[in-house]
C-alpha positions as CSV (number, residue, x, y, z in Angstrom):
1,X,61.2,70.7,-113.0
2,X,59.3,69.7,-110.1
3,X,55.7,70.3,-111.5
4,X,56.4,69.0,-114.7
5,X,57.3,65.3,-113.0
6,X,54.5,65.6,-110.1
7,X,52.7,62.4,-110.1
8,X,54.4,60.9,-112.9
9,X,55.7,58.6,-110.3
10,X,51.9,57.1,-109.8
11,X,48.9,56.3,-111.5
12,X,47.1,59.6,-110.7
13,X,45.5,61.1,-113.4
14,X,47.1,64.3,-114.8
15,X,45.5,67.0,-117.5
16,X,45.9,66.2,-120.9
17,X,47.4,69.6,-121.5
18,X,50.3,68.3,-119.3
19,X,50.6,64.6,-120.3
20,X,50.9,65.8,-123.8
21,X,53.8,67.7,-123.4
22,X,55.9,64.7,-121.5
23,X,57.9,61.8,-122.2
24,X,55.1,58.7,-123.7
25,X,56.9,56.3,-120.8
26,X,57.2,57.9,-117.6
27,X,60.2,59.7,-116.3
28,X,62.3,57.3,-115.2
29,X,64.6,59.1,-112.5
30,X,66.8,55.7,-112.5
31,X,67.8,56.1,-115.8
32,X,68.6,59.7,-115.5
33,X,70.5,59.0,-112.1
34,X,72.7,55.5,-113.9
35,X,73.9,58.1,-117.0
36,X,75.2,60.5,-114.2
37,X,76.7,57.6,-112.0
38,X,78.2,56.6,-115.4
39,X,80.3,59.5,-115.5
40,X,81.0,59.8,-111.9
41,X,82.7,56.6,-111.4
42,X,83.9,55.8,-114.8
43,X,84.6,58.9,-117.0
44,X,85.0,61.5,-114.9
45,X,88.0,59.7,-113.5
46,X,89.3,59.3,-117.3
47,X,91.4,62.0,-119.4
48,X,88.9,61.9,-122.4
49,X,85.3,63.1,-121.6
50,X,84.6,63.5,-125.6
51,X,81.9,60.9,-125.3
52,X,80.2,62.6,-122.6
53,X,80.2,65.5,-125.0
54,X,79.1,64.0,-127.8
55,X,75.8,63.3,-130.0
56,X,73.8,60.6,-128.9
57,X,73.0,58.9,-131.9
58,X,74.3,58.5,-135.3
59,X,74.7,61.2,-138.0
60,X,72.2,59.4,-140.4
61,X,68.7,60.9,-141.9
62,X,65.7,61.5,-139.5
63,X,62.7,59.7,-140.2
64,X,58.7,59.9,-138.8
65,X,57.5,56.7,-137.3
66,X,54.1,55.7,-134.8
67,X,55.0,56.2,-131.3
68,X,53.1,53.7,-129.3
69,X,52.3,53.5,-125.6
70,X,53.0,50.5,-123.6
71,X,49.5,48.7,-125.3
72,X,51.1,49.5,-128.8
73,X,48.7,52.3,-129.6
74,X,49.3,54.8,-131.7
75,X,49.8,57.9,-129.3
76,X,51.6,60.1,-131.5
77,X,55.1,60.4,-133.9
78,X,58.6,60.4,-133.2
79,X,61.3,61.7,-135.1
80,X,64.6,60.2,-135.1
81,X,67.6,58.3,-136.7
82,X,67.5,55.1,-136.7
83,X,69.5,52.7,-137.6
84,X,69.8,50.3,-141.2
85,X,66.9,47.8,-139.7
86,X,64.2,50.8,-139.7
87,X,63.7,49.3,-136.3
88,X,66.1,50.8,-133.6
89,X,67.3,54.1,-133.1
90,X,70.9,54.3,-133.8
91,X,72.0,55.2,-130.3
92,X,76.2,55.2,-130.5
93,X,76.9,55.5,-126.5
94,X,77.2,59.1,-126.3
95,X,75.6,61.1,-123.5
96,X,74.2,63.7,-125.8
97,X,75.1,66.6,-122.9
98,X,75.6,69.5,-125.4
99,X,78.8,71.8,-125.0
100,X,78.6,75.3,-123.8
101,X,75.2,74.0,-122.2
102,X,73.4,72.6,-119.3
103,X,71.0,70.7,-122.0
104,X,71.1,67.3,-123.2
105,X,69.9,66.1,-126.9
106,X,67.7,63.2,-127.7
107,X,65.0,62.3,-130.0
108,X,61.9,64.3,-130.9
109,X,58.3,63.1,-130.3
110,X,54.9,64.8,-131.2
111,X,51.2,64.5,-130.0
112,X,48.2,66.3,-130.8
113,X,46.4,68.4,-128.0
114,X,43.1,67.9,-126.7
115,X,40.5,69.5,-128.8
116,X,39.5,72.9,-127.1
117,X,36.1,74.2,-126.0
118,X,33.8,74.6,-128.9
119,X,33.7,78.9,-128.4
120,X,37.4,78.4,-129.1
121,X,37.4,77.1,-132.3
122,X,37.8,78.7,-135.5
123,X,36.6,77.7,-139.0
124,X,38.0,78.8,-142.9
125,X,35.6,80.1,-144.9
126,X,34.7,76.7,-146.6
127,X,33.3,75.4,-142.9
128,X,36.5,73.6,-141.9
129,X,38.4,73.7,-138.9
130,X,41.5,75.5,-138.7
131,X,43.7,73.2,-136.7
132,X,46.5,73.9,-134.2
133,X,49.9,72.3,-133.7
134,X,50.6,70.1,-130.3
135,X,53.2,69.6,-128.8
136,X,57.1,68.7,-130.1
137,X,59.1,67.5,-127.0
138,X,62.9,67.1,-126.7
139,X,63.3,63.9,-125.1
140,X,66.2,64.9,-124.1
141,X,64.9,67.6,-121.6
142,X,64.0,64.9,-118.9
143,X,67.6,64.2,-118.2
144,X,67.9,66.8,-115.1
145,X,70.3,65.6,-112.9
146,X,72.6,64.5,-116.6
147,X,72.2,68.0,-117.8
148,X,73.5,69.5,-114.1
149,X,76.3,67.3,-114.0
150,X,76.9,67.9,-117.7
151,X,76.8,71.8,-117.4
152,X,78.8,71.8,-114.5
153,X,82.0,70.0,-115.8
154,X,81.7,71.9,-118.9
155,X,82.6,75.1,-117.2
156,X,85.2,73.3,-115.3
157,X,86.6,72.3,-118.5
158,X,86.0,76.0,-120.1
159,X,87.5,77.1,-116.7
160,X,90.9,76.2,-117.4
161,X,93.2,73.7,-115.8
162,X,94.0,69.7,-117.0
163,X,90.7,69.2,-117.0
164,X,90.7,71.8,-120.2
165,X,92.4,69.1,-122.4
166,X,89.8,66.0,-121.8
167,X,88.0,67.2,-124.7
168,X,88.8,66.6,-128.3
169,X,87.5,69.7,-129.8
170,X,88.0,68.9,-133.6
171,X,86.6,65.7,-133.6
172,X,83.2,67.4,-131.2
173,X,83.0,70.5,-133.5
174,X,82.9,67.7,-136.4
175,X,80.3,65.8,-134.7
176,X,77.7,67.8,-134.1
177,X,78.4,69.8,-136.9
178,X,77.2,65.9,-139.2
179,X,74.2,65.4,-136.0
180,X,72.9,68.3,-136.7
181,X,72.9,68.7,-140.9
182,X,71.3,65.5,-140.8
183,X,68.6,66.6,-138.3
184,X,67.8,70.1,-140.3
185,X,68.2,68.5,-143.9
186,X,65.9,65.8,-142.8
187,X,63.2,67.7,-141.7
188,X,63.5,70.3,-144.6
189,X,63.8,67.5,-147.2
190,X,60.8,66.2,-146.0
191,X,58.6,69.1,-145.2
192,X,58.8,68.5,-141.3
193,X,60.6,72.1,-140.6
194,X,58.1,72.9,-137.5
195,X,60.1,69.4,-136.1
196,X,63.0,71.6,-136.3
197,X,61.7,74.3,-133.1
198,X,63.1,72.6,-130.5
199,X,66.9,72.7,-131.9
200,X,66.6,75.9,-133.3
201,X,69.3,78.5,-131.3
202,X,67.0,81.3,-130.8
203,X,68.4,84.9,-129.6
204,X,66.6,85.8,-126.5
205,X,67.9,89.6,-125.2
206,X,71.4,88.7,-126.6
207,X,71.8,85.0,-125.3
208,X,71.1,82.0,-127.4
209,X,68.8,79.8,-126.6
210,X,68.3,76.4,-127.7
211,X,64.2,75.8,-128.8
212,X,61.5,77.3,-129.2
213,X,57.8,76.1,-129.0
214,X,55.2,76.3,-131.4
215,X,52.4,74.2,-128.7
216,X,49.0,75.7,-129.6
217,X,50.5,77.8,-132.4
218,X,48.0,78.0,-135.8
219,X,48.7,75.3,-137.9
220,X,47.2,76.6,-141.9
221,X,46.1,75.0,-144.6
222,X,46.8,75.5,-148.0
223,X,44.4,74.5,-150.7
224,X,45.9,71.6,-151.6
225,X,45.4,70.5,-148.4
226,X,48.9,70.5,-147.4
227,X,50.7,72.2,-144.0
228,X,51.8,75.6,-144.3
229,X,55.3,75.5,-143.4
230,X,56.4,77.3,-140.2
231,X,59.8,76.7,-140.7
232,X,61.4,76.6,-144.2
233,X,64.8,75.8,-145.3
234,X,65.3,79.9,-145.4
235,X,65.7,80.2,-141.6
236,X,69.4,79.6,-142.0
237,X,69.7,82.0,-144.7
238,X,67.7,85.6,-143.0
239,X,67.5,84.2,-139.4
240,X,63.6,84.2,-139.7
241,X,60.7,81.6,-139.7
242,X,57.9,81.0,-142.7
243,X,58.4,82.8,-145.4
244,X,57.8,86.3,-146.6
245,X,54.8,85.4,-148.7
246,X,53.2,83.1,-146.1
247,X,53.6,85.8,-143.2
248,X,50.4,87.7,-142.2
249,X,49.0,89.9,-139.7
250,X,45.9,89.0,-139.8
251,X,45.1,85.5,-140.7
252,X,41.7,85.6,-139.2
253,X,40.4,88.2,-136.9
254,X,38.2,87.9,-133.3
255,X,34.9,90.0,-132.3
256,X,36.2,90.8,-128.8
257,X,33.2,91.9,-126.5
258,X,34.7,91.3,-122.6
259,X,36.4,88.5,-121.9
260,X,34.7,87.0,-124.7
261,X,36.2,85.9,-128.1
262,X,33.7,85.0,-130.8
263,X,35.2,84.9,-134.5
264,X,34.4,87.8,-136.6
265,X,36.6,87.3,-140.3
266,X,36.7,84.1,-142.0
267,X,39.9,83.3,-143.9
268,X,40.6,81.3,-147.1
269,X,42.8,78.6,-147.1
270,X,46.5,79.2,-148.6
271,X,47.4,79.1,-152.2
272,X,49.9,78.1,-153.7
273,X,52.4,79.8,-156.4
274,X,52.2,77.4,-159.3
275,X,55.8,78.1,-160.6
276,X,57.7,78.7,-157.0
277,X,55.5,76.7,-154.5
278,X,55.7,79.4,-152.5
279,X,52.8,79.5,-149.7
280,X,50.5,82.8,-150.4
281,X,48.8,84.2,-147.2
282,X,44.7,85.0,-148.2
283,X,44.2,88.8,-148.3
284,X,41.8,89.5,-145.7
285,X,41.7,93.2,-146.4
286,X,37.8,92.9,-146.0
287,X,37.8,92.1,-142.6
288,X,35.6,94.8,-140.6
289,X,38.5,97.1,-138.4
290,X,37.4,98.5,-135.1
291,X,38.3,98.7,-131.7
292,X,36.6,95.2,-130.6
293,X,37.4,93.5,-134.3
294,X,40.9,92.1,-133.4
295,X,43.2,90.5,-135.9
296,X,45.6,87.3,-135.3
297,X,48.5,87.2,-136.9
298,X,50.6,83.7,-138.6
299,X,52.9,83.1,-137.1
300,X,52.5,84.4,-134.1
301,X,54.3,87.1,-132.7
302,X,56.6,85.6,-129.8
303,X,57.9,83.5,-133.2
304,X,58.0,85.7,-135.7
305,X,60.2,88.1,-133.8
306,X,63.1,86.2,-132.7
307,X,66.4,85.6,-134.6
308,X,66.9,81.9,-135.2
309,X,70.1,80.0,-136.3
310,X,71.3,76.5,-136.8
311,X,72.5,75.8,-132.7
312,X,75.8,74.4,-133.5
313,X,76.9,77.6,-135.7
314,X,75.6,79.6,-132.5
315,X,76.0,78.0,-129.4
316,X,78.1,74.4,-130.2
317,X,81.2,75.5,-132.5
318,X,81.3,78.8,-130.4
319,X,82.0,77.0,-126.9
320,X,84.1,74.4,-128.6
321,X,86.5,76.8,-130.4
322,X,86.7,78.9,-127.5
323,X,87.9,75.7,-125.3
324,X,90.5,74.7,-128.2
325,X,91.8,78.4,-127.8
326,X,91.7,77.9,-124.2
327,X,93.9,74.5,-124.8
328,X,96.7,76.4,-126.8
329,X,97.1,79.8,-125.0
330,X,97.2,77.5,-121.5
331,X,100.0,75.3,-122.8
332,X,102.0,78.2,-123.1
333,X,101.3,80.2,-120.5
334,X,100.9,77.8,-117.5
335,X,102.2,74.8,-116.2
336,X,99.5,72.8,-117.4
337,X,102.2,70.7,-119.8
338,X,103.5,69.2,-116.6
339,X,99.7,67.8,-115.5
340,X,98.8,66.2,-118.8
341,X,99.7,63.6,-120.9
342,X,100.5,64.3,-124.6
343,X,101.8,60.7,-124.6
344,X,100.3,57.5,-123.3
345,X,102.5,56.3,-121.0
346,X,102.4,52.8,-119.8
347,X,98.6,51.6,-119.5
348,X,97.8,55.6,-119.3
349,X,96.5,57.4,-122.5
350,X,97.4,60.7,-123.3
351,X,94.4,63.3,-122.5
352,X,92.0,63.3,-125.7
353,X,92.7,67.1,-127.0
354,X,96.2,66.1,-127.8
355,X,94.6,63.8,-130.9
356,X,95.7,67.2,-132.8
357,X,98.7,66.5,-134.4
358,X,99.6,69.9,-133.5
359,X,98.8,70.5,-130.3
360,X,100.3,67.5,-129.2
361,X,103.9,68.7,-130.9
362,X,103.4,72.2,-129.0
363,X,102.5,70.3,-125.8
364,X,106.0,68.3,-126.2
365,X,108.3,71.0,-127.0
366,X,107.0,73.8,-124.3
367,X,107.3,70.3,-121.7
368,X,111.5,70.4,-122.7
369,X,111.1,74.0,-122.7
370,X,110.1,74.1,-119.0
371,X,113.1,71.5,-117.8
372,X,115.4,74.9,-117.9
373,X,112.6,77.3,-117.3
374,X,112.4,79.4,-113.6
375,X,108.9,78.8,-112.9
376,X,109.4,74.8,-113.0
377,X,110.1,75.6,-109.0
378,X,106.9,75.6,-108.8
379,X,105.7,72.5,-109.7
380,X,103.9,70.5,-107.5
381,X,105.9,67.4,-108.4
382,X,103.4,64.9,-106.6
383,X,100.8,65.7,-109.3
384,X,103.3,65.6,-111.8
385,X,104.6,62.2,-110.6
386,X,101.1,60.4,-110.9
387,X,100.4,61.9,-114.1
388,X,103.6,60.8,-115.8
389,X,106.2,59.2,-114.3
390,X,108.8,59.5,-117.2
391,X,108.0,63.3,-117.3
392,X,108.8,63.9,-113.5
393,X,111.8,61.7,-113.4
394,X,113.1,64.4,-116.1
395,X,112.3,67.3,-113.7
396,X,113.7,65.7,-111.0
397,X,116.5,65.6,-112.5
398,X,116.2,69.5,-113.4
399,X,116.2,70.3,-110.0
400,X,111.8,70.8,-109.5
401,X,111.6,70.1,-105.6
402,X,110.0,66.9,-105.2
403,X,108.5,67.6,-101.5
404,X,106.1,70.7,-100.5
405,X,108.4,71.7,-97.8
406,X,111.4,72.3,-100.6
407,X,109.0,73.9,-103.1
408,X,108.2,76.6,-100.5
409,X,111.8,77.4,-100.2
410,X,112.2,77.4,-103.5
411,X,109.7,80.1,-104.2
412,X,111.2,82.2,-101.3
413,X,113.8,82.5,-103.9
414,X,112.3,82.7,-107.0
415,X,110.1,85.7,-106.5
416,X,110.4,88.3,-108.9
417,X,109.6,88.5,-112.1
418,X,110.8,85.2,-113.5
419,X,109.1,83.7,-111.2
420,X,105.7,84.8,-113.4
421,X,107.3,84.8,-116.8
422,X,105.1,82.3,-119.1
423,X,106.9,79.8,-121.0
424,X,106.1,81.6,-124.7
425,X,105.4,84.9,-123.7
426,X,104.7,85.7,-127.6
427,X,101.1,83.7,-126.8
428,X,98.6,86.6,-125.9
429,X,97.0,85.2,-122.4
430,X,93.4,83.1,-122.2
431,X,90.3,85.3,-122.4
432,X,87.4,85.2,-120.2
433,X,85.4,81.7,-120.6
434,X,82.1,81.9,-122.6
435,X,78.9,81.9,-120.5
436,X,76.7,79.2,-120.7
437,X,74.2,79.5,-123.5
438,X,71.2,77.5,-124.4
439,X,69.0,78.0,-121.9
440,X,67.4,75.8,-119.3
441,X,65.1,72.9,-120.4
442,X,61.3,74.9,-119.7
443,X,62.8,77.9,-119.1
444,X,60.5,80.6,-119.5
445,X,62.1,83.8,-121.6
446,X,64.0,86.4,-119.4
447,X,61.9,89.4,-119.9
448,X,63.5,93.4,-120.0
449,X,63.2,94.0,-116.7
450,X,62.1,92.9,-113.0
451,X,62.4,89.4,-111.9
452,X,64.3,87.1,-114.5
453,X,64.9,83.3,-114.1
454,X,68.0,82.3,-112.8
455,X,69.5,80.8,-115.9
456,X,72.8,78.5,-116.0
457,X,74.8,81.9,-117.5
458,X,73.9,83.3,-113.4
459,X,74.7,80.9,-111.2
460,X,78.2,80.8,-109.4
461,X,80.8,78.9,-108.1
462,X,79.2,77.7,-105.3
463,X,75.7,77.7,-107.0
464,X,76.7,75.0,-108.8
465,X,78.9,73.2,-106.4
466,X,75.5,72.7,-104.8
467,X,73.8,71.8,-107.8
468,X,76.5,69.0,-108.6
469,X,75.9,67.6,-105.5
470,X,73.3,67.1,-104.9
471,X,73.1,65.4,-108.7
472,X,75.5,63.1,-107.6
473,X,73.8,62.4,-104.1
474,X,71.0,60.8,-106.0
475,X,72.7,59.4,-108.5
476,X,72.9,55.0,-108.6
477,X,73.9,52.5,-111.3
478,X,75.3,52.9,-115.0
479,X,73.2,52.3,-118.1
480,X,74.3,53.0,-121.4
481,X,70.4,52.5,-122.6
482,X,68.2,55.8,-123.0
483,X,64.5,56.3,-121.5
484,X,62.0,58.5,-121.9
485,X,60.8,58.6,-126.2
């Protein structure tokens, strides 16, 4: 991340390539740091992290709008939900830090590139430019330090443990399953499906990853004048972008002499299908074909050849079902009924997951299941005692040792095979938990083989122990605003 913020921080001057791709205000590392000092001294301390987990803004339709600058000038477009006064964006108080991930969502803003060097452009047959696309940015991608911390207690919640049951899976999987059909049938409805790149889940050597960029990408005409679409409502139905019609390997095609590129076949704009709409790619069969005549395809390759798939069907529901699995196979196989609270008790609510009717009813039984069962010797009663005190008088008076010194006696005598016996042992036990997916925020494509990025799915235990702190290190005050769109 460090190059992409260097000199953000002053007034230097920085190339247009790179101003376009960042935030229109400046990173503000205050506001990244007050979200993660939010959590730390706040939420992380609470037994329901939903929010944290949660969409940022409001399930309601998308909508283009000017994005200005600090002089209100028109600098570009941003694409968001906001709110019933046109005005706002309907921000709701949720972090946006996506599950199974280390990224966080936000809104989407566009600007146009710079225009290249003249030898670089390319023309239709009719004398007009063919354009390119700019850049879409994920606002959300300039929440480093959010997205660590984020990441981090994710696995510790897919890990196992109380922790597990501070999430309310249902009401997440429901969530972003509404954020996100609003964002896809916005942008479809509306003919904004290359908006859709950056929260597309695209398969990249058999991990998901969340985006993909179209910066610099051909941007088509059609003869009407409109956009050829990059991305159509049929990407949810075969996985792929454009459409079969609109597909082409050689849009135009490049006299290559050197290192030099001069263009060699003019296309015709895109027609249109008058009874389907469909885009029709020109048929540039005449172009001349030889070794130094080469052809460029729409879309382009790194594009066309991906898998793509709406991100909470491949990366959201997938992380949060296999924590809900996680919640019920735990319950009955640990002692993890003793260290949460399916109940509020006193002033203390009961940890979020057990807002399931049923897993609350499981959580309650297996807890007067475990007053006659061996392995409540080996509760550490302290733990048990802070988390409810009604609970642990009820041990107590089951015979759990209430001091360390007595619970080490007690499993001199327990060991065997009761000792290990789970409370249902009808429950298969917890599988393995689900790497992190999604990708890092810039992250450049793992290729086959040789040196790969160190993505969030390789680092380790004490990888990321490091990584969390020193998030925390920096981190100051809360906010419950958002920065950088």
């Amino acid at each position: 991340m460090a190059p992409v913020f260097r000199d953000l921080l002053s007034d230097n001057d920085i190339s247009p390539e790179r101003r376009a791709v960042l935030p229109w205000n400046r990173y503000s590392e205050a506001v990244d740091q007050q979200w993660v000092r939010s959590f730390i001294q706040i939420d992380a301390a609470s037994p329901d992290w939903t929010n944290t987990f949660a969409p940022p803004t409001d399930p309601l339709p998308w909508k283009l709008a000017d994005g200005l600058n600090d002089r209100s000038e028109p600098i570009g477009q941003v694409f968001a939900p906001f709110a019933a006064n046109g005005k706002a964006v309907a921000w709701n108080g949720g972090y946006g830090c996506v599950p199974g991930t280390f990224r966080v969502a936000g809104i989407l803003q566009y600007r146009d590139r710079p225009q290249p060097a003249h030898d670089a452009l390319r023309f239709y047959s009719d004398g007009t430019l063919i354009h390119h696309y700019g850049d879409f940015t994920q606002t959300g991608d300039f929440f480093p330090a959010l997205q660590q911390v984020a990441g981090t207690a994710w696995q510790q919640v897919a890990a196992g443990g109380p922790d597990t049951y501070k999430v309310d899976c249902i009401a997440l999987e429901q969530l972003w399953r509404d954020w996100f059909s609003a964002l896809y049938t916005s942008a479809i409805d509306q003919k904004l499906g290359a908006w859709l790149l950056p929260y597309l889940a695209r398969e990249v050597l058999g991990e998901w990853r969340l985006g993909a960029s179209a910066s610099g990408a051909l941007r088509p005409y059609a003869v009407d004048g409109s956009d050829v679409p990059l991305v159509t409502g049929g990407v949810f139905r075969h996985g792929g972008i454009a459409s079969a019609r609109s597909r082409t390997a050689c849009f135009y095609s490049d006299y290559v002499k050197g290192d030099a590129r001069t263009q060699a076949g003019m296309p015709t704009r895109y027609t249109r299908d008058a009874d389907t709409g469909d885009y029709i790619a020109p048929v540039n069969a005449h172009f001349e074909r030889s070794a130094r005549v080469q052809c460029v395809p729409w879309p382009p390759g790194e594009l066309l050849l991906s898998t793509y798939r709406r991100a909470d069907d491949a990366i959201v529901t997938p992380a949060l079902r296999a924590v809900a699995q996680l919640q019920r196979r735990r319950l009955a196989r640990t002692l993890d009924c003793a260290y949460v609270r399916p109940l509020a008790v006193g002033d203390k609510p009961a940890y979020a997951a057990f807002r399931d009717p049923a897993l609350r009813e499981l959580c309650i039984k297996l807890r007067k299941d475990l007053l006659t069962h061996p392995s409540r010797m080996a509760i550490a009663y302290e733990t048990a005692l802070e988390v409810d005190p009604e609970y642990a008088a009820a041990l107590k008076a089951a015979g759990v040792p209430t001091t360390p010194v007595q619970r080490a006696a007690a499993s001199l005598r327990l060991r065997g095979p009761d000792s290990a016996r789970p409370l249902d042992p009808r429950v298969p036990a917890p599988e393995k938990p689900l790497p992190a997916q999604g990708g890092l925020p810039f992250d450049p494509a793992p290729q086959p083989s040789g040196a790969r990025w160190l993505g969030p799915a390789l680092l380790g235990g004490a990888a990321l122990a490091t990584t969390i702190g020193v998030a925390l290190g920096v981190a100051r005050a809360r906010t419950r605003r958002r920065g950088g769109a």
